[in-house]
C-alpha positions as CSV (number, residue, x, y, z in Angstrom):
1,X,223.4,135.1,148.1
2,X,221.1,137.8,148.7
3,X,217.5,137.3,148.4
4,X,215.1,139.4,146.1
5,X,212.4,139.0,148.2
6,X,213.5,141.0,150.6
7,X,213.3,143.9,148.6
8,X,209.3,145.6,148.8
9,X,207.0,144.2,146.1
10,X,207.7,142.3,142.4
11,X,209.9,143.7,139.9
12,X,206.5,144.9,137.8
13,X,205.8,146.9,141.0
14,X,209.3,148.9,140.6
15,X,208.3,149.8,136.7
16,X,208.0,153.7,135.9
17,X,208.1,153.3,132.2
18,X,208.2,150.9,129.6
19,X,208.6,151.0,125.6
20,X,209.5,148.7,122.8
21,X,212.7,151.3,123.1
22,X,213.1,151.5,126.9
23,X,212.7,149.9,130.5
24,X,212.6,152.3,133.4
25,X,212.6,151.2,136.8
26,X,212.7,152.6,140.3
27,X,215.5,150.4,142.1
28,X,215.6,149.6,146.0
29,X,218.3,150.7,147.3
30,X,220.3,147.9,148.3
31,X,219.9,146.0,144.9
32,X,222.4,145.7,142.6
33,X,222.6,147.4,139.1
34,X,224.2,144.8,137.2
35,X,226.3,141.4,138.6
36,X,228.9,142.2,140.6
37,X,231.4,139.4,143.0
38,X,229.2,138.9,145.4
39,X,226.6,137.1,143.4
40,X,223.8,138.7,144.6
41,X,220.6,139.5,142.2
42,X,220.9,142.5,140.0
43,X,218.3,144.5,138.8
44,X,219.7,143.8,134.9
45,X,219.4,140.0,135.6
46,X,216.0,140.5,137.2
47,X,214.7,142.9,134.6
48,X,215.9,140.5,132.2
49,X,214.1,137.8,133.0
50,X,211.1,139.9,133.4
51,X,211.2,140.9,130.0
52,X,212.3,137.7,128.6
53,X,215.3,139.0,127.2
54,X,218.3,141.1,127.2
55,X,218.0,144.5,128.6
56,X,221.2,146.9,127.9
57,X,222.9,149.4,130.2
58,X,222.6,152.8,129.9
59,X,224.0,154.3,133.5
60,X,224.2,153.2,137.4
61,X,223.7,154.0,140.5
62,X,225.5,152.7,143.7
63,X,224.1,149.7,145.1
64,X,222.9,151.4,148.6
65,X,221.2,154.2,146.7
66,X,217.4,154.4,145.4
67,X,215.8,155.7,142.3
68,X,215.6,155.9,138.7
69,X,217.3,153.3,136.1
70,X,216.9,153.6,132.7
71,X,217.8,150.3,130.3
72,X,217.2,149.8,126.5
73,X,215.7,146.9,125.5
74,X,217.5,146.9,122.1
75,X,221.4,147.6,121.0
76,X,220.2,150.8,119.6
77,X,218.4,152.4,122.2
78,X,221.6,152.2,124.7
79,X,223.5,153.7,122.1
80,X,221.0,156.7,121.9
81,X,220.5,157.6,125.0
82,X,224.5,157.1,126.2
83,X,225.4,159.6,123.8
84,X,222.9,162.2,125.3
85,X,225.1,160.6,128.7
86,X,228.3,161.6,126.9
87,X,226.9,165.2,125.7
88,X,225.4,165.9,129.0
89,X,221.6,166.3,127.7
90,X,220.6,164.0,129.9
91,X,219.2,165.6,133.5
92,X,219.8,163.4,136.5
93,X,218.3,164.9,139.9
94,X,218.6,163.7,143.1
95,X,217.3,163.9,146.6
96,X,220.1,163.6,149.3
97,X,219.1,163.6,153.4
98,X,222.4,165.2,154.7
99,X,223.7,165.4,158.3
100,X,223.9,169.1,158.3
101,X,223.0,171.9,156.6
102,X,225.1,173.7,154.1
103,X,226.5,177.3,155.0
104,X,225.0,178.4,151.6
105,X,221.1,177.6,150.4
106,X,222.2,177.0,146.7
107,X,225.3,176.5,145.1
108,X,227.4,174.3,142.3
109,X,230.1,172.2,143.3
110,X,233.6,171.6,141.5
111,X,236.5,169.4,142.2
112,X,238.8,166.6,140.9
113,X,237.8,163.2,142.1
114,X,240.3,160.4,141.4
115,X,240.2,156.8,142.8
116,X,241.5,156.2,146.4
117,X,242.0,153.0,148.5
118,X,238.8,151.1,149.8
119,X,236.6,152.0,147.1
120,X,236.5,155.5,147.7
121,X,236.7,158.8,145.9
122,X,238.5,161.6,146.8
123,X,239.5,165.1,146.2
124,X,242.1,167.1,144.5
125,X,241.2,170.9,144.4
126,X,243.3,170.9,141.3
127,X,244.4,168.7,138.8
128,X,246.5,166.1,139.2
129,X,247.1,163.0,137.1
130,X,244.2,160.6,137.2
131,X,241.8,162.9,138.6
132,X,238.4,164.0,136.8
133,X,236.5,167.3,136.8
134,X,233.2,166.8,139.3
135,X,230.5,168.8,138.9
136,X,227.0,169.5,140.8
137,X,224.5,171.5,141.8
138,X,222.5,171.4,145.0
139,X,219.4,173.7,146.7
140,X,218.1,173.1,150.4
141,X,214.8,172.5,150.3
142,X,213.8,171.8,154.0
143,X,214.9,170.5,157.3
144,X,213.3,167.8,159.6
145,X,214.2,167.5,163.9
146,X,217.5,165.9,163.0
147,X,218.7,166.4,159.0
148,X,218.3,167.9,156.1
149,X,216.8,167.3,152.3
150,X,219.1,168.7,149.3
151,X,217.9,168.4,145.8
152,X,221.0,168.1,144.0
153,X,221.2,167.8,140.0
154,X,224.3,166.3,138.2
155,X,226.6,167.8,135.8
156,X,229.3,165.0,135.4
157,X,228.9,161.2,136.5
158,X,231.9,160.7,138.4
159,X,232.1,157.6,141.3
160,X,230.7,158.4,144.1
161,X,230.0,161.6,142.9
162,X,227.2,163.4,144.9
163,X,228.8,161.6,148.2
164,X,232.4,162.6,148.1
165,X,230.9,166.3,147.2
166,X,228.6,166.7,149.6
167,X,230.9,165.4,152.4
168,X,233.7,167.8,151.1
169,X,231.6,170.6,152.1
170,X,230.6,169.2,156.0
171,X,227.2,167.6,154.6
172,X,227.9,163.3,154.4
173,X,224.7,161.7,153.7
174,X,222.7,160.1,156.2
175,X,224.4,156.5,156.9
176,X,227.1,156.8,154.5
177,X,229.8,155.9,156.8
178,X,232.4,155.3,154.2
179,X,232.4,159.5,153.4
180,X,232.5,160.4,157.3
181,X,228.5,159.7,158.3
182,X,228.9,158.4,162.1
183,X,226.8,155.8,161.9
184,X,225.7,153.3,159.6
185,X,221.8,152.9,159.0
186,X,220.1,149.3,160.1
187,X,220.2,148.4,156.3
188,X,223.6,149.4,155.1
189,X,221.4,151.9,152.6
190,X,222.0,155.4,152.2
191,X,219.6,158.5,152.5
192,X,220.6,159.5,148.3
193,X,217.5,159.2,145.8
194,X,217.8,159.1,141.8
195,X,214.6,161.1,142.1
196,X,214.0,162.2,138.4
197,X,215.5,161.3,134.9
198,X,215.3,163.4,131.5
199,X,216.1,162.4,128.3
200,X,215.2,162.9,124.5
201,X,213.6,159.5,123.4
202,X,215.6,157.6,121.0
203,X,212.5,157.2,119.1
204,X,210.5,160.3,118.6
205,X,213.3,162.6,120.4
206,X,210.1,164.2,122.5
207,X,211.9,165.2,125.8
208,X,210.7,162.6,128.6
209,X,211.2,162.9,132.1
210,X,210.8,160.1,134.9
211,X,210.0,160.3,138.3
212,X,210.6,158.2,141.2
213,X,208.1,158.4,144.4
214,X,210.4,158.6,147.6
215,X,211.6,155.0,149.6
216,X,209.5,154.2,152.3
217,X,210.8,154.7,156.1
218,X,209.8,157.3,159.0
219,X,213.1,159.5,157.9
220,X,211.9,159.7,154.3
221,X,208.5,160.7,156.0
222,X,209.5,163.6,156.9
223,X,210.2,165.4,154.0
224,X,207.6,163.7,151.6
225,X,205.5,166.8,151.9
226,X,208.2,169.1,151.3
227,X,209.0,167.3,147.8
C-alpha cells in the first residue's frame, strides 16, 4: 500500500476551495481519485476523513496527472454540478508538456475513441460501434531546451482523452509511455495539469473558476513564467 506521505504537504495544504456546497482540491499526481484494486489511498478517502464525512464525486482525473478536483460535500451539490458535466458548461483546461511541437499553433481536435487492450484508448477516424466522439482544443504557448507547453481546453471527457489526442497528432506527453512517450519519468507521473476549473455554483449559480498553481520539478520550471 502506497503511502500518503509521500505526496508534498497535508491534505489542507492541497485545498483551493471549500463551501458548505463544495471541496476543491489540487491532487498530486500520482494519487488516486477514488479506491481503486490496488488499495492505495485516494484522495476521496482522504478528503473524507478530512472533512469528517462523505464527500461525493463529481469528475476524475488519471491517477498520474495533477490538478484540479472538484467534490460536493452533499448529495445535491454532485447532482448540480454533473449536470453542468452532462451539458458541457463546465470549462476544464489543462496544461500538457508535449515531446514536440505541433505543425499548427492552435487548433481543435476530433476523433472517435473506443476502449482498446491494456487500458488504453484508441482511435477510429470515423464511427464505428463502441467508439465516442473526442473533442479538444489546444494553443502553444512556449517552448523550453527540450519540450513544449500546450494549454489545451476540453470539449468532451472521454478516457484518456487529452493523451490519446495529443499523441494522434505526433505530440505524446512527456513520460506517458503507454501513448508512445520513450521514456517513463522517475515517478511514473505525467507532464498533464488540470490547471483551471469553471463552473456555475450550485448555490448562488455565480460563475466560479479554480486555479491550480503548477507541480513542482525543474521541467515544470521552465515554463512557470510563461503561464
Amino acid at each position: 500500500m502506497a503511502d500518503p506521505t509521500r505526496f508534498n504537504g497535508r491534505i489542507s495544504d492541497w485545498i483551493l476551495h471549500k463551501d458548505n456546497q463544495l471541496i476543491v482540491f489540487n491532487k498530486p499526481a500520482g494519487l488516486s481519485v477514488q479506491p481503486d484494486k490496488t488499495g492505495d489511498p485516494s484522495l476521496l478517502g482522504m478528503g473524507a476523513a478530512y472533512v469528517r464525512h462523505d464527500l461525493y464525486l463529481i469528475h476524475r482525473l488519471d491517477r498520474p496527472v495533477s490538478g484540479v478536483v472538484v467534490m460536493g460535500q452533499k448529495p445535491s451539490a454532485q447532482t448540480a454540478l454533473t449536470k453542468q458535466l452532462q451539458a458541457g458548461t463546465i470549462g476544464k483546461h489543462y496544461l500538457a508538456i508535449v515531446a514536440n511541437r505541433p505543425e499548427k499553433d492552435e487548433d481543435t481536435l476530433k476523433h472517435y475513441l473506443k476502449n482498446a487492450a491494456g487500458n488504453r484508448s484508441a482511435i477510429d477516424e470515423n464511427p464505428s460501434p463502441g467508439s465516442k466522439l473526442a473533442e479538444l482544443s489546444y494553443k502553444y504557448i512556449g517552448s523550453s531546451d527540450r519540450y513544449h507547453l500546450l494549454a489545451v481546453s476540453l470539449k468532451t471527457g472521454r478516457k484518456h482523452q487529452i493523451r490519446c489526442q495529443l499523441a494522434a497528432i505526433g505530440c505524446p506527453l512527456r513520460g506517458d509511455t503507454k501513448y508512445g512517450f520513450k521514456r517513463a519519468n522517475p515517478d511514473n507521473n505525467i507532464d498533464l495539469h488540470s490547471y483551471k476549473v469553471a463552473y456555475d455554483h450550485p448555490v448562488t449559480g455565480e460563475r466560479t473558476e479554480h486555479v491550480a498553481p503548477l507541480p513542482e520539478g525543474a521541467v515544470w520550471d521552465a515554463f512557470r513564467e510563461m503561464v
